[in-house]
C-alpha beads as a LAMMPS data file, in Angstrom:
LAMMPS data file: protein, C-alpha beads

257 atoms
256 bonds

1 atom types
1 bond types

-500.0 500.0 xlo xhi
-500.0 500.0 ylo yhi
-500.0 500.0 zlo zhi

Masses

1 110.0

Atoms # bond

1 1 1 0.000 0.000 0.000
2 1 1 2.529 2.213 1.169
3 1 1 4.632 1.983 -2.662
4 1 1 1.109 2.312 -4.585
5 1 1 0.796 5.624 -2.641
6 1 1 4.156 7.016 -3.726
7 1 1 3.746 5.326 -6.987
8 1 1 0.342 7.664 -6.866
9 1 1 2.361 10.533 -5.773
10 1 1 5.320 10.700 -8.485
11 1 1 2.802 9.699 -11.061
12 1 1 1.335 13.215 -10.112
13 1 1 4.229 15.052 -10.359
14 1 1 4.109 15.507 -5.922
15 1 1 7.229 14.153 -5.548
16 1 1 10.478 13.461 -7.189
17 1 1 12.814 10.523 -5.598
18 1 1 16.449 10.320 -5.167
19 1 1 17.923 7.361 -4.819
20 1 1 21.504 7.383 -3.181
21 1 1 23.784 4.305 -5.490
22 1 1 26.935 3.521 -5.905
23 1 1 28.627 2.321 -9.522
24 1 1 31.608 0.949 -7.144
25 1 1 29.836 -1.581 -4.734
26 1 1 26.535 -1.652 -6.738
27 1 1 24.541 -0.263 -3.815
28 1 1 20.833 0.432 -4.564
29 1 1 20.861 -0.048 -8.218
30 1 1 18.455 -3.206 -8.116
31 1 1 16.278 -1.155 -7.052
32 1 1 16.926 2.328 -9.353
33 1 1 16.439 0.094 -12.249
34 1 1 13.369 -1.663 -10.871
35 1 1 11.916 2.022 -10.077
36 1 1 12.759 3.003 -14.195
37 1 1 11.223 -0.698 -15.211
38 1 1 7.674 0.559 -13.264
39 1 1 7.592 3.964 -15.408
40 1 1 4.973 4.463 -18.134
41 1 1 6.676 4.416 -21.280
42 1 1 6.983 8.283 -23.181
43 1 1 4.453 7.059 -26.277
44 1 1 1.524 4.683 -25.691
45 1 1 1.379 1.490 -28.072
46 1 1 -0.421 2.953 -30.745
47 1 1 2.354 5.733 -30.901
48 1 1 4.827 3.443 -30.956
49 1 1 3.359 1.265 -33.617
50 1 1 2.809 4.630 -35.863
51 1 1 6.475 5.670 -35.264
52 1 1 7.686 2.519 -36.575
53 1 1 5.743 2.660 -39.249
54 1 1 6.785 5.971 -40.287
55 1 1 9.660 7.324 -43.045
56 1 1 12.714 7.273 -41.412
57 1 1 14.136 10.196 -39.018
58 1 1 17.531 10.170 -37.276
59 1 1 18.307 13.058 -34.639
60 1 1 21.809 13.836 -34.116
61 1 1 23.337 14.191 -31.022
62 1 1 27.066 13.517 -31.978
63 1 1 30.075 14.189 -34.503
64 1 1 33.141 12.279 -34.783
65 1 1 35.571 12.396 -37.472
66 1 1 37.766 9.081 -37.619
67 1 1 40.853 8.714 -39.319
68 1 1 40.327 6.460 -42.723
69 1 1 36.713 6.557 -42.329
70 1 1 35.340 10.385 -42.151
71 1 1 32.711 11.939 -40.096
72 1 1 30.288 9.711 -38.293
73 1 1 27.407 10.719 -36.502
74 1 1 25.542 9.220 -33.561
75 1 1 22.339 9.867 -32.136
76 1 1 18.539 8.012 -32.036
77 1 1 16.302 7.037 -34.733
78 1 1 13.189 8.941 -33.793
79 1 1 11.133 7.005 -36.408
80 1 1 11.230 4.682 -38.616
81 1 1 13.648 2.267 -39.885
82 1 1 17.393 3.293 -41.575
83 1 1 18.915 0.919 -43.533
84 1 1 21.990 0.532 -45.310
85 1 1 21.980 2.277 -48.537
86 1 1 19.268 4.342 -47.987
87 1 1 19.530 7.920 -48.860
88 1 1 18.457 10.573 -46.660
89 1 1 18.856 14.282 -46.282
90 1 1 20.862 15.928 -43.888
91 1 1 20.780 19.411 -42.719
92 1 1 19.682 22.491 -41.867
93 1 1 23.268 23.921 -42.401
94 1 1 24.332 27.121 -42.000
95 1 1 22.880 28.607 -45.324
96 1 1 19.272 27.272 -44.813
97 1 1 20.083 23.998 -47.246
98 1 1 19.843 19.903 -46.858
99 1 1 22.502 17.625 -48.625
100 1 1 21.150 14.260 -49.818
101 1 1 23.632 11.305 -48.351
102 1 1 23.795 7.634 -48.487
103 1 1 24.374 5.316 -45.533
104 1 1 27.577 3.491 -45.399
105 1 1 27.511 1.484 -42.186
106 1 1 25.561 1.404 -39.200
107 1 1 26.431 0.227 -35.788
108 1 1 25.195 -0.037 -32.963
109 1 1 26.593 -1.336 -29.024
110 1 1 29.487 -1.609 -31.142
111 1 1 28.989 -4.331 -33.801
112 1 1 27.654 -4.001 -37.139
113 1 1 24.172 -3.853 -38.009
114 1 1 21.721 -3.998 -41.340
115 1 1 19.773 -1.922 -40.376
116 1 1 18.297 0.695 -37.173
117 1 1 14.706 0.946 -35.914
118 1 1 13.417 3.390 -33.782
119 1 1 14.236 3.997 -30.643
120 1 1 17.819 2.827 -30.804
121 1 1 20.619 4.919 -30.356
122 1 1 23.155 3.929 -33.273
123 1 1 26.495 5.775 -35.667
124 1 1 26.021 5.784 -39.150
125 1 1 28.855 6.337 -41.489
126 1 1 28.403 8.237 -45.065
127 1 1 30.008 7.223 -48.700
128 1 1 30.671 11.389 -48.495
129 1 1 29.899 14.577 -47.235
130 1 1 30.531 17.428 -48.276
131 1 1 30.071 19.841 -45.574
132 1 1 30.616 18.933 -42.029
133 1 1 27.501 18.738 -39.683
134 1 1 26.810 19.557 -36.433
135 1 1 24.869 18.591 -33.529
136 1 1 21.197 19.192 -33.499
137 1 1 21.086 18.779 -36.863
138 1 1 18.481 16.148 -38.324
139 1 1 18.914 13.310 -40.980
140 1 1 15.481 12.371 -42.635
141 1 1 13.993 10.693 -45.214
142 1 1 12.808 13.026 -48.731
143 1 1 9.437 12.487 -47.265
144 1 1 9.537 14.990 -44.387
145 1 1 9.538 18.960 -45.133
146 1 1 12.400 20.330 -45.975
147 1 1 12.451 23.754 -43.707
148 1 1 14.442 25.430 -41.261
149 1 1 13.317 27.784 -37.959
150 1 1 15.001 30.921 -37.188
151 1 1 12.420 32.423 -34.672
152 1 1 9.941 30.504 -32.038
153 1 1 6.838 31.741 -29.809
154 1 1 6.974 29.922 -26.873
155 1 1 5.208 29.853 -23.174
156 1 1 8.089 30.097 -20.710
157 1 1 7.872 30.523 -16.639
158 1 1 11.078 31.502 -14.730
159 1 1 12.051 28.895 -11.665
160 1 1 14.720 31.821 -10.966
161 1 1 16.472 34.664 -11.628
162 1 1 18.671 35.720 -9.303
163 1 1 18.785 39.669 -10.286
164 1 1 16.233 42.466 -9.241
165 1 1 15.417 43.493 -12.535
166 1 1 12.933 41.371 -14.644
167 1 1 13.190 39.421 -17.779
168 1 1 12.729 41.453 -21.078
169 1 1 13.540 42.558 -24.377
170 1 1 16.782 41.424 -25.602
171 1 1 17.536 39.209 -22.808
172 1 1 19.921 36.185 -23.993
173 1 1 20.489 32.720 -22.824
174 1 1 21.430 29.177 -23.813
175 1 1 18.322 27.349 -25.064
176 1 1 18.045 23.053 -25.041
177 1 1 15.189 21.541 -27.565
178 1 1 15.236 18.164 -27.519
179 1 1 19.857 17.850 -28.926
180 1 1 19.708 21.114 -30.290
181 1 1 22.055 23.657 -27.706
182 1 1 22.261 27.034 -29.189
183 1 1 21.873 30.968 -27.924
184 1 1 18.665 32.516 -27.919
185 1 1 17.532 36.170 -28.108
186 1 1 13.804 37.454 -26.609
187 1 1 12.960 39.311 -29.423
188 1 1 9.256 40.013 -28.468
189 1 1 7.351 39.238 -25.100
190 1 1 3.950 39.896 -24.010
191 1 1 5.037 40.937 -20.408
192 1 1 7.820 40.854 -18.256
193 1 1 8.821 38.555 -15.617
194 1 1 10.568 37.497 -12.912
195 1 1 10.669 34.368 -10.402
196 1 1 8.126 31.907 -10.832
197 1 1 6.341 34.050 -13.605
198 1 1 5.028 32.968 -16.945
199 1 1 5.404 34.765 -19.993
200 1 1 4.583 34.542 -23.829
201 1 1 8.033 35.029 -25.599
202 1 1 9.345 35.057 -29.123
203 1 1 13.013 33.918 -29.247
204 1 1 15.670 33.710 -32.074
205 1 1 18.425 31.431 -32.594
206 1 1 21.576 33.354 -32.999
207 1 1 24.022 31.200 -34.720
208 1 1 22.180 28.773 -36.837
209 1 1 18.446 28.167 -37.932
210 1 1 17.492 24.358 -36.970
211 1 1 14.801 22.113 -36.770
212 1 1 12.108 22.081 -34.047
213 1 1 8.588 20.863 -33.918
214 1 1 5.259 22.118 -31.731
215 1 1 5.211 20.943 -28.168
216 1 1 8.490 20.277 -27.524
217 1 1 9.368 20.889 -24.192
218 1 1 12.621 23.768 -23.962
219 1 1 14.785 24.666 -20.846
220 1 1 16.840 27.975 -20.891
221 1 1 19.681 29.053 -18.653
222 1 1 22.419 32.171 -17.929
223 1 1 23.780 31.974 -15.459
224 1 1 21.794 31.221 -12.381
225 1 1 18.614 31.813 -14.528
226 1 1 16.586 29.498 -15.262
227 1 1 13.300 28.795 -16.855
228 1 1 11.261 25.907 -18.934
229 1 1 8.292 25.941 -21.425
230 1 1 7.023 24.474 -24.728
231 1 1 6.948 25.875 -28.366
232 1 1 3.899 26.870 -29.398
233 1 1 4.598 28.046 -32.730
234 1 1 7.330 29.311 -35.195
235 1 1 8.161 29.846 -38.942
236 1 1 8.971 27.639 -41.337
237 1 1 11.894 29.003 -43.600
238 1 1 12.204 27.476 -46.857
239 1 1 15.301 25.260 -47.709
240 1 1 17.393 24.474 -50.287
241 1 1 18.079 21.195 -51.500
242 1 1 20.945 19.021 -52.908
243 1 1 20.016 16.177 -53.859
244 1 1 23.393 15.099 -55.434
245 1 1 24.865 11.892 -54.042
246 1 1 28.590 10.880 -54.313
247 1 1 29.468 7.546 -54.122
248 1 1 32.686 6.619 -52.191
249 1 1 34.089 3.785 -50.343
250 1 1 33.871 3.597 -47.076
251 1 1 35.628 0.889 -44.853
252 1 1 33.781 -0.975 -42.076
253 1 1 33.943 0.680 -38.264
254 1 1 33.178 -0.142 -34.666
255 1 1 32.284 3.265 -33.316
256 1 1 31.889 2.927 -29.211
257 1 1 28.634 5.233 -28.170

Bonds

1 1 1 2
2 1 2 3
3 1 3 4
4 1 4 5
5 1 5 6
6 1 6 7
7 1 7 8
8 1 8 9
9 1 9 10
10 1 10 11
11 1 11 12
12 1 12 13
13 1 13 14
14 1 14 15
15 1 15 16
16 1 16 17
17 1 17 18
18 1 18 19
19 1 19 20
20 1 20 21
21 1 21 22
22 1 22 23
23 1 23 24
24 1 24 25
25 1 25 26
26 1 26 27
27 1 27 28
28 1 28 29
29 1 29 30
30 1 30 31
31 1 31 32
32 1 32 33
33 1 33 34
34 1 34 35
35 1 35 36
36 1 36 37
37 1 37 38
38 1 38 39
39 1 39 40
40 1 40 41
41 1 41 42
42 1 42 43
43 1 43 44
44 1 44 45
45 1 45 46
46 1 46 47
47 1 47 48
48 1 48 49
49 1 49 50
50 1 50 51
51 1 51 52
52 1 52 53
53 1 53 54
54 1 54 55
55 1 55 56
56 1 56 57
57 1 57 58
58 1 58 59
59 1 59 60
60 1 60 61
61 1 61 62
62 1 62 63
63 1 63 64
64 1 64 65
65 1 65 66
66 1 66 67
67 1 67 68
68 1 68 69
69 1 69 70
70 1 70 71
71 1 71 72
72 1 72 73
73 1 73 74
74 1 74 75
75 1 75 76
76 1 76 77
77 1 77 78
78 1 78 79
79 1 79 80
80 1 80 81
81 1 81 82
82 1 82 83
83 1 83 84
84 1 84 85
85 1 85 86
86 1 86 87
87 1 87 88
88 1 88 89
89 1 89 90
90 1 90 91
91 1 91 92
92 1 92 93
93 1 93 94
94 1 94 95
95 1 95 96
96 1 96 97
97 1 97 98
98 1 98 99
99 1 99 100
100 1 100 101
101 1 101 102
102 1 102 103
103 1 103 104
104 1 104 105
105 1 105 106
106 1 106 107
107 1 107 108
108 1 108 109
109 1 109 110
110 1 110 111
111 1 111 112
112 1 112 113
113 1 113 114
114 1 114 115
115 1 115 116
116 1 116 117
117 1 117 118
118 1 118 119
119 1 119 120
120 1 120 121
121 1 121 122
122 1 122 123
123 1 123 124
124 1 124 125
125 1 125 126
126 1 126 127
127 1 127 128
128 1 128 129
129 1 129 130
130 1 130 131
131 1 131 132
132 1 132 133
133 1 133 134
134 1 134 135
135 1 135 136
136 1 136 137
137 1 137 138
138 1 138 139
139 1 139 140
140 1 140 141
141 1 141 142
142 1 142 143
143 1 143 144
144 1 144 145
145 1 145 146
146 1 146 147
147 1 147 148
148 1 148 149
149 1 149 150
150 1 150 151
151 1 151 152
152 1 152 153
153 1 153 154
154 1 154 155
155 1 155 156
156 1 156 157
157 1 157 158
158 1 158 159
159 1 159 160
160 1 160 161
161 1 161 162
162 1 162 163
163 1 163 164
164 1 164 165
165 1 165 166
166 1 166 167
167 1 167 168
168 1 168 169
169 1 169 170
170 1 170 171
171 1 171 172
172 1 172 173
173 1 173 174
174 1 174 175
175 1 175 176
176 1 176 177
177 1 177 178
178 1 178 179
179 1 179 180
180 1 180 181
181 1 181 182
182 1 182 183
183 1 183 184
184 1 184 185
185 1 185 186
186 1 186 187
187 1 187 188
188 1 188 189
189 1 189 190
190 1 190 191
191 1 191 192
192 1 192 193
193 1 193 194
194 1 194 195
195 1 195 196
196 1 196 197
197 1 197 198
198 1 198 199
199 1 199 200
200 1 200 201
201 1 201 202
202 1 202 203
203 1 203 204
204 1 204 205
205 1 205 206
206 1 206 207
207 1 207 208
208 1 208 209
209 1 209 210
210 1 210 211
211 1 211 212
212 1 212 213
213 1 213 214
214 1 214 215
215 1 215 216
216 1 216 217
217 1 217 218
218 1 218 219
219 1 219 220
220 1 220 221
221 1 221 222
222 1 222 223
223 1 223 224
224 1 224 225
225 1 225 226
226 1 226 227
227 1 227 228
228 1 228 229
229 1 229 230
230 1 230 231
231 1 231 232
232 1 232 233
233 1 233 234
234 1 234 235
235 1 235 236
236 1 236 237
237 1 237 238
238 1 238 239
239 1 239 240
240 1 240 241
241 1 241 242
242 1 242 243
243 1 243 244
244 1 244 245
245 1 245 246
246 1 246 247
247 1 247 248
248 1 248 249
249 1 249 250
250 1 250 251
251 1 251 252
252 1 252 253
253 1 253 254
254 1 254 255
255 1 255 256
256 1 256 257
C-alpha cells in the first residue's frame, strides 16, 4: 500500500525521488532500475506502432571524425527504420540547405548492423559529405519537409532569476530543444517577468536556424537563470536542396557510443 501511494504521488508530479547508489559496490541499483522498469513508457502502443511505421528520421546528437573513415554521426532514430543504402537528407546547415547522403555502415553497441529501428541509439557512417555537420542537426527521409526555424513563440515561466530586474527585451540565454544547444535572443514578449512568472516570448536562434517541432518541451539558462516551457509556434523558412549523391568507399567501423 505504502509503494502504490508514492507510486500515486510521483505519477502526479508531488514528488520526485532520489535514490543514493553507488557504480563501485553496486549499492541500490536493483532497485533504481526496478523504479525506471515501473515507469509508463513516453508514447503509448499505438504511438509506438505509428512511429515505426513511419519514413525514417535520425536526430543527431554527436560528430566524430575518424581517421580512414570520415565523419560519423551518432544519435537516435526517432522514427522509422534506416537501412543501409538508404539515402536521406541531412541538414539544416548554416545557409538554410539539406545535402542528400547515403548510408555506409551502421552500428550499434558496437557491432555491425543492417539496419536501425526506432528507438535505438546507433552511428552511421556516409560514402561522403561534403560539408561537415553539427549537432542538433536532423537526418530524414525526402518524405519529411524540408524547412528550417530561425524564430519561435513559446510559453516560458522563470524557476529563478537571481537579479532584481525582470526578464525582457533582448535578454539572452542558452536554449536546449530536444539535442539542439544554441543561444537565444527574446525578441518580443507579451510581459515581463521574474521568479516563478510565466510569460509569452518570441526567441531567435543566434548562430544557426534548426529544426524544431510544436510541443516540444525547452529549458533555458544564464547563469543562475533558469526557466522551462514548450513551443507553441514558429516559422517555417524554406530550404534548399541538394540532392546530389557521391558515391565513395567507405571501410567498415566499430564506433563505441
Amino acid at each position: 500500500k505504502q509503494w502504490y501511494q508514492r507510486r500515486v504521488a510521483i505519477t502526479a508530479g508531488e514528488r520526485t525521488p532520489v535514490f543514493a547508489v553507488s557504480s563501485v559496490t553496486g549499492e541500490n541499483l536493483a532497485l533504481l532500475q526496478h523504479f525506471l522498469s515501473r515507469l509508463n513508457p513516453v508514447l503509448s502502443q499505438s504511438e509506438s506502432a505509428e512511429a515505426f511505421k513511419a519514413a525514417s528520421r535520425f536526430s543527431i546528437d554527436g560528430v566524430l571524425e575518424i581517421n580512414g573513415t570520415g565523419i560519423v554521426l551518432t544519435g537516435l532514430v526517432t522514427r522509422g527504420i534506416i537501412r543501409e543504402e538508404d539515402v536521406l537528407f541531412l541538414g539544416p546547415y548554416e545557409d538554410r540547405s539539406y545535402q542528400s547522403v547515403r548510408i555506409a555502415s551502421i552500428h550499434c553497441n558496437r557491432l555491425p548492423r543492417r539496419l536501425a529501428k526506432c528507438g535505438q541509439t546507433v552511428s552511421l557512417a556516409f560514402h561522403s559529405l561534403e560539408k561537415v555537420p553539427r549537432k542538433g542537426m536532423v537526418l530524414q527521409d525526402q518524405e519529411y519537409e524540408m524547412y528550417c526555424v530561425e524564430e519561435f513563440v513559446a510559453d516560458v515561466k522563470i524557476l529563478q532569476h537571481a537579479s532584481s530586474s525582470k526578464i525582457k527585451k533582448g535578454f539572452e540565454a542558452t536554449v536546449f530543444i530536444d539535442n539542439i544547444r544554441q543561444n537565444v535572443q527574446i525578441v518580443e514578449m507579451n510581459v515581463e517577468v521574474s521568479t516563478g512568472e510565466s510569460a509569452e516570448v518570441k526567441f531567435k536562434f543566434l548562430q544557426n536556424p534548426d529544426v524544431i517541432y510544436k510541443g516540444a518541451v525547452l529549458f533555458f539558462r544564464n547563469g543562475r537563470t533558469k526557466g522551462w516551457g514548450t513551443v507553441k509556434d514558429f516559422v517555417k523558412l524554406p530550404a534548399k536542396v541538394e540532392s546530389e549523391v557521391v558515391m565513395a568507399t567507405v571501410p567498415s567501423i566499430i564506433c563505441e557510443l
